[in-house]
C-alpha positions in Angstrom: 14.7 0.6 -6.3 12.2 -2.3 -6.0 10.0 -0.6 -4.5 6.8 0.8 -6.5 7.0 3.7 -7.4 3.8 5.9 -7.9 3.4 9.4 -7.3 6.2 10.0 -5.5 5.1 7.0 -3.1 6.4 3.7 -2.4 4.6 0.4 -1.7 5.6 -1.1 1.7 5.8 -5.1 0.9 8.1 -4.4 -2.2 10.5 -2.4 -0.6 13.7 -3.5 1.1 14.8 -1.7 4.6 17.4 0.4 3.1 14.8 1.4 0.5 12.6 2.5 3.4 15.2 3.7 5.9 16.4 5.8 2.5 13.0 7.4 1.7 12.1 8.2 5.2 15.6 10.4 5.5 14.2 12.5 2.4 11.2 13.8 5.0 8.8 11.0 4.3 6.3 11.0 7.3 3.0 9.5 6.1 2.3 5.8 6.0 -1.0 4.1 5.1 -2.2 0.4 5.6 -5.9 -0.7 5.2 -7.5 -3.4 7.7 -10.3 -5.9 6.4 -11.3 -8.6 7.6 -11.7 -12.3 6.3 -15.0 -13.6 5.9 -17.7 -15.3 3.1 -19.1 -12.9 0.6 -21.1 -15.5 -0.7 -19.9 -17.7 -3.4 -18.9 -15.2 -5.7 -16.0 -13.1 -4.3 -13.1 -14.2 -2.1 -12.7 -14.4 1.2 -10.0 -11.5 1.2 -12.5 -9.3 -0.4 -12.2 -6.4 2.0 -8.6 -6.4 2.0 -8.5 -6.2 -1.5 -10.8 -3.0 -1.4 -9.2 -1.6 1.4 -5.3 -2.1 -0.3 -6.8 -0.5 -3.7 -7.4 2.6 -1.4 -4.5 2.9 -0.4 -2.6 2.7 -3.8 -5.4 5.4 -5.0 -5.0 8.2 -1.7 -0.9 7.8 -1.8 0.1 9.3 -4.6 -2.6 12.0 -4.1 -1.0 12.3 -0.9 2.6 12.5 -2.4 5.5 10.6 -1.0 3.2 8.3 1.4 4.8 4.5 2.1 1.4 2.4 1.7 1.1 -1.0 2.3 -0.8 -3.2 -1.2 -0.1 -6.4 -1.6 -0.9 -6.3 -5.4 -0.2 -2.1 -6.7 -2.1 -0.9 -9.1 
């Protein structure tokens, strides 16, 4: 699998269709993605700041969850 595994989750962006199609036939039905916006935080954090936050959620609440596919572009 190239998919993360943690928990009994999987990350979304490292996955490949079958890996998804695959994990969704074993009764997975909760998915999770985090929205943040692009702006200025001043000059010493990135514009992608909120995403970053809002992805590190995600890879925190899914394996609580159990067998959640999360979106993260970098898993923790």
């Amino acid at each position: 699998m190239t998919a993360v595994m943690r928990g009994g989750s999987i990350t979304l962006g490292n996955a490949t269709w079958p890996e998804v199609r695959d994990f969704l036939t074993r009764g997975t039905r909760t998915a999770l993605f985090a929205v943040g916006s692009t702006e200025q935080h001043g000059p010493h954090l990135p514009f992608c700041t909120d995403s970053l936050l809002g992805d590190a959620l995600c890879a925190e609440v899914a394996p609580a969850l159990g067998g959640a596919i999360y979106r993260a572009d970098d898993p923790l």
